[in-house]
C-alpha positions as protocol buffer text, in pm:
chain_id: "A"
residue {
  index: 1
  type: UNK
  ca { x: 9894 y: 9921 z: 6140 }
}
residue {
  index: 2
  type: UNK
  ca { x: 10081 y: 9799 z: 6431 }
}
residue {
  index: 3
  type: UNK
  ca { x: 9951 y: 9692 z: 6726 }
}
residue {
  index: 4
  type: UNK
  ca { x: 10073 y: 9578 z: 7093 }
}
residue {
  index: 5
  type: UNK
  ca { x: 9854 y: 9443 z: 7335 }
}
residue {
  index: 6
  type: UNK
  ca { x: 10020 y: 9468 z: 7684 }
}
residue {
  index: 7
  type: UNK
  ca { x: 9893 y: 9225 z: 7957 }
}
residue {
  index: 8
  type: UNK
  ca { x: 9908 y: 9331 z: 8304 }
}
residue {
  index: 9
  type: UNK
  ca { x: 9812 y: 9213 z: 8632 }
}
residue {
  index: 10
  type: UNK
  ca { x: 9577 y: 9476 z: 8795 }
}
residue {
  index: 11
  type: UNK
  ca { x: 9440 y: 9827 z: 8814 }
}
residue {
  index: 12
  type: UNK
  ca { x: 9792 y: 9988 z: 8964 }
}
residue {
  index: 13
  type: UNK
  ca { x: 9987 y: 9843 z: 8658 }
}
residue {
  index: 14
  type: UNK
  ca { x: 9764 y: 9886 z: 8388 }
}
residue {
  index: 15
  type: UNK
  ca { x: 9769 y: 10299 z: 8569 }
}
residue {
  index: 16
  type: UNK
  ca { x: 10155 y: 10300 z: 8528 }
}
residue {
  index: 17
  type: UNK
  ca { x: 10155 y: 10155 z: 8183 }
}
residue {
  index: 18
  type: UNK
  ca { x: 9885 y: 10396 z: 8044 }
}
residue {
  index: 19
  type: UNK
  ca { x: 10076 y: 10699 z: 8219 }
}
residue {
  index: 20
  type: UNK
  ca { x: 10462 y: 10622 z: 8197 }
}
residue {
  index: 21
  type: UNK
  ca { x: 10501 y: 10386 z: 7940 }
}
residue {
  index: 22
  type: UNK
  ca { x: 10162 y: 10410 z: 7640 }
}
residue {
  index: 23
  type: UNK
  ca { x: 10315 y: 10720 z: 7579 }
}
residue {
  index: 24
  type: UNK
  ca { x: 10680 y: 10604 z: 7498 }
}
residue {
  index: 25
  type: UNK
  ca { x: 10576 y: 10319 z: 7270 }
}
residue {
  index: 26
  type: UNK
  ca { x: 10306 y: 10554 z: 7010 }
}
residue {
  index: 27
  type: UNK
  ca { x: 10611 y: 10593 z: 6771 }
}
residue {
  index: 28
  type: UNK
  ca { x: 10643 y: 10234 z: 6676 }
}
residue {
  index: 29
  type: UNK
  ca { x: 10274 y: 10128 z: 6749 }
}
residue {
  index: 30
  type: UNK
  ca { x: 9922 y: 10306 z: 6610 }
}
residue {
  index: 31
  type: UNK
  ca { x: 9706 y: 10092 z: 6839 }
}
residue {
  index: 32
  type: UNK
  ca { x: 9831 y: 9951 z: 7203 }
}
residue {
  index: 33
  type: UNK
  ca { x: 9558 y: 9789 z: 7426 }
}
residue {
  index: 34
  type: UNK
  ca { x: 9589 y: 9692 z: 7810 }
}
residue {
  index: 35
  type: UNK
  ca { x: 9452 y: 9373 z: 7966 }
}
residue {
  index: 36
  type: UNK
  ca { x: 9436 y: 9277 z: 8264 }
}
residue {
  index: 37
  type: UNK
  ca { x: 9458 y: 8905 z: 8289 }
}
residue {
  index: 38
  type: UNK
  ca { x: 9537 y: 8807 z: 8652 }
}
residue {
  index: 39
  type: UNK
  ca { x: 9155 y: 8778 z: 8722 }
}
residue {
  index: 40
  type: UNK
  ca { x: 9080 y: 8604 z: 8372 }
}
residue {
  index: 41
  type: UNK
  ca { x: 9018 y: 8258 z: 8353 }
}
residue {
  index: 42
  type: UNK
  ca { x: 9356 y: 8058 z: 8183 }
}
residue {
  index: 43
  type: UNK
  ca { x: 9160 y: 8017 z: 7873 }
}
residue {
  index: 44
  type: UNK
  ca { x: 9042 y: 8328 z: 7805 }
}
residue {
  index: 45
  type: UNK
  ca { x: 9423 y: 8443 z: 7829 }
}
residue {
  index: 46
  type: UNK
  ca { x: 9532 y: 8165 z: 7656 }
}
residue {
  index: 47
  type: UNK
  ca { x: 9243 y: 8242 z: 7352 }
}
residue {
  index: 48
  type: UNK
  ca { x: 9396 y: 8625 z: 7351 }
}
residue {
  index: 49
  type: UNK
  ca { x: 9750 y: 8499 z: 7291 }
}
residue {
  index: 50
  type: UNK
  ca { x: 9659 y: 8263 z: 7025 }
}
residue {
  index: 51
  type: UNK
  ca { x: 9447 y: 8555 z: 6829 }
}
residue {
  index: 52
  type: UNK
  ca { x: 9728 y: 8775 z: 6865 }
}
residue {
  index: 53
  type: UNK
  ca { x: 9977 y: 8514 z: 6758 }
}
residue {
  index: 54
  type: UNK
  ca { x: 9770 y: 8446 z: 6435 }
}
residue {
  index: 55
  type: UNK
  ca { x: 9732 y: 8802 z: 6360 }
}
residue {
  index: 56
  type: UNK
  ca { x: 10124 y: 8850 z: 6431 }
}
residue {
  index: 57
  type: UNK
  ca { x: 10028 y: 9139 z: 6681 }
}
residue {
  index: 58
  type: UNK
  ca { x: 10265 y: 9211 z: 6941 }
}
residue {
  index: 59
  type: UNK
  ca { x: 10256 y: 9149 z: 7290 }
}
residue {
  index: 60
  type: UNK
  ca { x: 10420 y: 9216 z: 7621 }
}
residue {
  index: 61
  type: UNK
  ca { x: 10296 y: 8976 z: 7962 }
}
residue {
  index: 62
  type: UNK
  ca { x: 10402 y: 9169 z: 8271 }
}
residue {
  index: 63
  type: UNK
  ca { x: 10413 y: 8994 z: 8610 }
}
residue {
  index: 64
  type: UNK
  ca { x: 10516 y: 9026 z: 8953 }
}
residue {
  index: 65
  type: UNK
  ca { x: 10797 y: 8758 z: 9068 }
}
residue {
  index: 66
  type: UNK
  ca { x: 10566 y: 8698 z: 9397 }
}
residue {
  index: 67
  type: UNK
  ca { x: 10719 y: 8401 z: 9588 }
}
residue {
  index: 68
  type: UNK
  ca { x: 10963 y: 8284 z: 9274 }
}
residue {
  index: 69
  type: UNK
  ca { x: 11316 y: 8288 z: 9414 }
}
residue {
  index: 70
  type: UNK
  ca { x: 11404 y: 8385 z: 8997 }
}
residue {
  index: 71
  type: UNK
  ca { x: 11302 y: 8555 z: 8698 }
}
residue {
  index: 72
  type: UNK
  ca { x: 11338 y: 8200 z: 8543 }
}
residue {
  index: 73
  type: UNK
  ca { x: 11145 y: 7994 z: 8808 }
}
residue {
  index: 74
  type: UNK
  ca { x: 10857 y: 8285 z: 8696 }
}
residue {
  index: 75
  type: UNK
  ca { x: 10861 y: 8252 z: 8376 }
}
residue {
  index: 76
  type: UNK
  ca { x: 10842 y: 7856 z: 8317 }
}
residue {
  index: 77
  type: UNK
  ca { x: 10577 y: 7906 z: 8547 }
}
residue {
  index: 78
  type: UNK
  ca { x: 10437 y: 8162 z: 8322 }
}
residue {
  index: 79
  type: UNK
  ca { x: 10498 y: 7931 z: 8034 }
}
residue {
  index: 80
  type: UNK
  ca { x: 10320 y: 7661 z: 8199 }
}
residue {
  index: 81
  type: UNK
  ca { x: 10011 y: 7816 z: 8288 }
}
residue {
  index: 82
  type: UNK
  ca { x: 9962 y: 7992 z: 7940 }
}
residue {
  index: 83
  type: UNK
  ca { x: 10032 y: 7767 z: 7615 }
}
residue {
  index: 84
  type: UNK
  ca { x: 10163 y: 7949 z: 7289 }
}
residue {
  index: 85
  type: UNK
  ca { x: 10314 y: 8250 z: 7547 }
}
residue {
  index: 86
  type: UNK
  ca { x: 10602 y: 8367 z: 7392 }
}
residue {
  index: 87
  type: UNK
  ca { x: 10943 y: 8414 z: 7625 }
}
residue {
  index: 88
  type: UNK
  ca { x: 11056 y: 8671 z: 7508 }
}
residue {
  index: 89
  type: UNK
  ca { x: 10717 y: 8869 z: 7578 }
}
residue {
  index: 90
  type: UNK
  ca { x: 10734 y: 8810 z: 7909 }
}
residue {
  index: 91
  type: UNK
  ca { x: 10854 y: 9069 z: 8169 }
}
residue {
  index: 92
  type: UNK
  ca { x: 10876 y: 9035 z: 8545 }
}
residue {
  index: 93
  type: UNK
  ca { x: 10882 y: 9310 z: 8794 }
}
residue {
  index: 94
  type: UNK
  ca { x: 11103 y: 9233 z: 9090 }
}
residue {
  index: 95
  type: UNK
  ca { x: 10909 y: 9253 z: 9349 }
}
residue {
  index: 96
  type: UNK
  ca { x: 10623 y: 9413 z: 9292 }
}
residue {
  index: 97
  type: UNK
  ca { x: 10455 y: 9725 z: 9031 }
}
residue {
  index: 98
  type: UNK
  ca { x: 10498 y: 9954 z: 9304 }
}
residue {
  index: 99
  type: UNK
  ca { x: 10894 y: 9957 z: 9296 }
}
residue {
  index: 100
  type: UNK
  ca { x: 10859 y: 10097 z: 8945 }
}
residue {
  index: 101
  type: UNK
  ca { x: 10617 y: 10411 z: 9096 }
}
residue {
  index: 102
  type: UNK
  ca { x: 10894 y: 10458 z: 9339 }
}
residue {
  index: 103
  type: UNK
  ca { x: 11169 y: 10370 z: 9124 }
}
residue {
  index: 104
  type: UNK
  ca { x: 11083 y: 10715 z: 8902 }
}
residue {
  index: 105
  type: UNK
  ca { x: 11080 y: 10952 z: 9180 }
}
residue {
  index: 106
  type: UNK
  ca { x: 11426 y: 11219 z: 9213 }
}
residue {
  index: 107
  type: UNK
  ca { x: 11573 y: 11238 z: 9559 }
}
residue {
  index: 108
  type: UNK
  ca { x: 11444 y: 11607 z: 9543 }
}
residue {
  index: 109
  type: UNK
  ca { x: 11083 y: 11526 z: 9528 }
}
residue {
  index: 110
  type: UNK
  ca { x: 11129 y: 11240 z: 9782 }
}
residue {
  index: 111
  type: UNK
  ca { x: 11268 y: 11496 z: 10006 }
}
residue {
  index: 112
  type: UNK
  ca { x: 10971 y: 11736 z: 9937 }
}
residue {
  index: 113
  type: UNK
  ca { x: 10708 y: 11467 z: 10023 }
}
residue {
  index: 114
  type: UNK
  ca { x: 10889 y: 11410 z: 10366 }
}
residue {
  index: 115
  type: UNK
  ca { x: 11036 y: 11047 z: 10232 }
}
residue {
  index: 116
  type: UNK
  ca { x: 11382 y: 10944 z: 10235 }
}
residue {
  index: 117
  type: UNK
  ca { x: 11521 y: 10904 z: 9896 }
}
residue {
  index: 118
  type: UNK
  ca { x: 11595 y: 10532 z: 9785 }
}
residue {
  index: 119
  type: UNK
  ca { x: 11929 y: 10419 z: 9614 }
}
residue {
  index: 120
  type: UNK
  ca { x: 11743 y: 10150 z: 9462 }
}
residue {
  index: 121
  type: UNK
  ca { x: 11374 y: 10033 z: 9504 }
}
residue {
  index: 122
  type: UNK
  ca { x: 11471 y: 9643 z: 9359 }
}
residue {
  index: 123
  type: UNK
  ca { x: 11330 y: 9516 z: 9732 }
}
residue {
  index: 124
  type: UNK
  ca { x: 11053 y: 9762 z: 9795 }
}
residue {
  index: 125
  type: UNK
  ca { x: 10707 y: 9559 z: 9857 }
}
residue {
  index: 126
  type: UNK
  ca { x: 10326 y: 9745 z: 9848 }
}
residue {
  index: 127
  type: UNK
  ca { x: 10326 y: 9719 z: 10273 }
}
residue {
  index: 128
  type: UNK
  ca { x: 10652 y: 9911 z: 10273 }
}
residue {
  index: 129
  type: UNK
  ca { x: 10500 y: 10143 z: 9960 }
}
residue {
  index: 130
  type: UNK
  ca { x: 10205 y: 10202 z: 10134 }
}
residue {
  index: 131
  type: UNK
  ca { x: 10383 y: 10306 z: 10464 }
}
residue {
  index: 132
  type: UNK
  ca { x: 10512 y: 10568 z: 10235 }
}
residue {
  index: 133
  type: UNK
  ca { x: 10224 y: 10831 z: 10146 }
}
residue {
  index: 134
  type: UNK
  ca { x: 10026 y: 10835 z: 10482 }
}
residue {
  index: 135
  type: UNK
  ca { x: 10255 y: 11210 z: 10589 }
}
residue {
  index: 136
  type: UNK
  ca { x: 10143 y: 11407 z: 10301 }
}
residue {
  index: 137
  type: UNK
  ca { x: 9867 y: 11198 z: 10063 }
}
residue {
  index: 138
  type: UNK
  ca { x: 9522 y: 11109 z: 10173 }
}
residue {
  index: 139
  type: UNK
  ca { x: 9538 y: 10843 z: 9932 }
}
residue {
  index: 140
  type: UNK
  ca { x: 9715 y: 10580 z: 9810 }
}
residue {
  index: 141
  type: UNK
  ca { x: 9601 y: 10659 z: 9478 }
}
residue {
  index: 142
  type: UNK
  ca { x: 9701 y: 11022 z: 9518 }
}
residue {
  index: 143
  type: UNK
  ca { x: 10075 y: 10924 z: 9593 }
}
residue {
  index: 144
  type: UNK
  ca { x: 10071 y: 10733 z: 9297 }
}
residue {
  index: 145
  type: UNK
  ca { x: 9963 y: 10986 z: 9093 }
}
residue {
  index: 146
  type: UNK
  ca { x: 10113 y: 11241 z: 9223 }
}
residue {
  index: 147
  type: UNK
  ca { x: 10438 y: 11003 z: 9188 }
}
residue {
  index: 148
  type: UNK
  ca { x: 10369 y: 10968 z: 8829 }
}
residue {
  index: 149
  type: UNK
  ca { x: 10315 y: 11323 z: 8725 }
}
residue {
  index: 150
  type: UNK
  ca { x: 10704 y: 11405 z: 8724 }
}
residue {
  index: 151
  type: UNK
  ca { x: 10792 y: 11030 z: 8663 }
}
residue {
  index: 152
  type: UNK
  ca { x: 11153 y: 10996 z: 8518 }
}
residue {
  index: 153
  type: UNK
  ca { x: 11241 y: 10717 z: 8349 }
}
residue {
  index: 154
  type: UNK
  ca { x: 11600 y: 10772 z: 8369 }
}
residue {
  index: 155
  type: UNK
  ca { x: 11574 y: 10793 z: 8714 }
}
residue {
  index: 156
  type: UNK
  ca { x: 11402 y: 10443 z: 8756 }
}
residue {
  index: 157
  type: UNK
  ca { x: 11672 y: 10294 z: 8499 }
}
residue {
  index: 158
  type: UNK
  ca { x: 11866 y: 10334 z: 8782 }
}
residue {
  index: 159
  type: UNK
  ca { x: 11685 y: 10236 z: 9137 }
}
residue {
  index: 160
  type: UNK
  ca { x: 11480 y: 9960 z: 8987 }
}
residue {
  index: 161
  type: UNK
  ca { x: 11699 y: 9688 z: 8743 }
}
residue {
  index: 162
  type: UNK
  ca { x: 11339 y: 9524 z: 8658 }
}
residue {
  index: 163
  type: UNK
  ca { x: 11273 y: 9839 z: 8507 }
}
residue {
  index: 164
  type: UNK
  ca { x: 11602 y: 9911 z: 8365 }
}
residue {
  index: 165
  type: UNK
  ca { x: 11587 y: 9534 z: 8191 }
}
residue {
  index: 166
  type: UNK
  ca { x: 11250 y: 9629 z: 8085 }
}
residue {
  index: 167
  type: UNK
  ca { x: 11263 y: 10015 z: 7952 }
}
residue {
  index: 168
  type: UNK
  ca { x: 11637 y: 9925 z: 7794 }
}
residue {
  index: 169
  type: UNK
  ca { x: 11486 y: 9631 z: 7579 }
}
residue {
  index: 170
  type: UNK
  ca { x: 11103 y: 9776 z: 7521 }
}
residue {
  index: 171
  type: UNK
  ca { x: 11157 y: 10138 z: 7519 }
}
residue {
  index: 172
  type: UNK
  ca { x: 11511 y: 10157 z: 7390 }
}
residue {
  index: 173
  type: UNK
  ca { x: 11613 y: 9859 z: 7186 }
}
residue {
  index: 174
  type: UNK
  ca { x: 11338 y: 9820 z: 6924 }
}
């Protein structure tokens, strides 16, 4: 059996990650959980690494840059804050979860929900995401579904290169 546990900050990752990506990842794992750990004490975190370290599990830690000015600045950070986190698990979304929705979205279906398409969605922030929806959606959750229904990875490879870095060495490379 192999397993991957896949930490995530909140509600709107762990909904992308059980829509776009869960699904991508069944051929190389038979079990993959979601935690959310941004509201979990740093022990508790830190107790879920070790297990999964002893148990040689694998694991992925996503996380928003926030105010980092790099991906490195986030990570020693990261490092810091969580003893026995691996590097190499850890994957940071520049700037935040909801450039990845976006990211995943044709020009075509932009157009049809009355939004101008996006080259790239590396700088888009949840104030300017949530400007988006308020035309057509009642919700914000209803964009966001609705935005993952027809998600494309392909397209988000390339308008988001978070999500490239991410889906070219966890969806593509193992």
């Amino acid at each position: 059996m192999k397993k991957l546990y896949i930490f995530v900050e909140g509600n709107d990752d762990e909904l992308f990650f059980k829509t776009v990506i869960i699904p991508l990842l069944y051929d190389k794992y038979s079990d993959i959980e979601i935690i959310q750990y941004a509201q979990m004490k740093r022990e508790k975190v830190e107790l879920f690494i070790l297990s999964i370290n002893t148990l040689k599990f694998d694991y992925l830690l996503i996380a928003d840059i926030d105010f980092y000015k790099s991906i490195k600045q986030k990570k020693k950070f990261l490092e810091m804050r969580f003893s026995n986190l691996n590097p190499e698990s850890i994957y940071i979304v520049i700037r935040e979860i909801e450039s990845w929705y976006f990211a995943g979205i044709r020009d075509e279906q932009s157009r049809e929900f009355g939004i101008k398409p996006m080259r790239s969605t590396n700088e888009l922030v949840k104030e300017e995401f949530n400007l988006l929806y308020h035309r057509r959606f009642k919700s914000r959750i209803d964009f966001m579904l609705e935005l993952l229904k027809n998600y494309s990875v392909k397209t988000a490879i390339q308008k988001n290169d978070s999500f490239g870095y991410f889906a070219n060495s966890i969806l593509y490379d193992n």
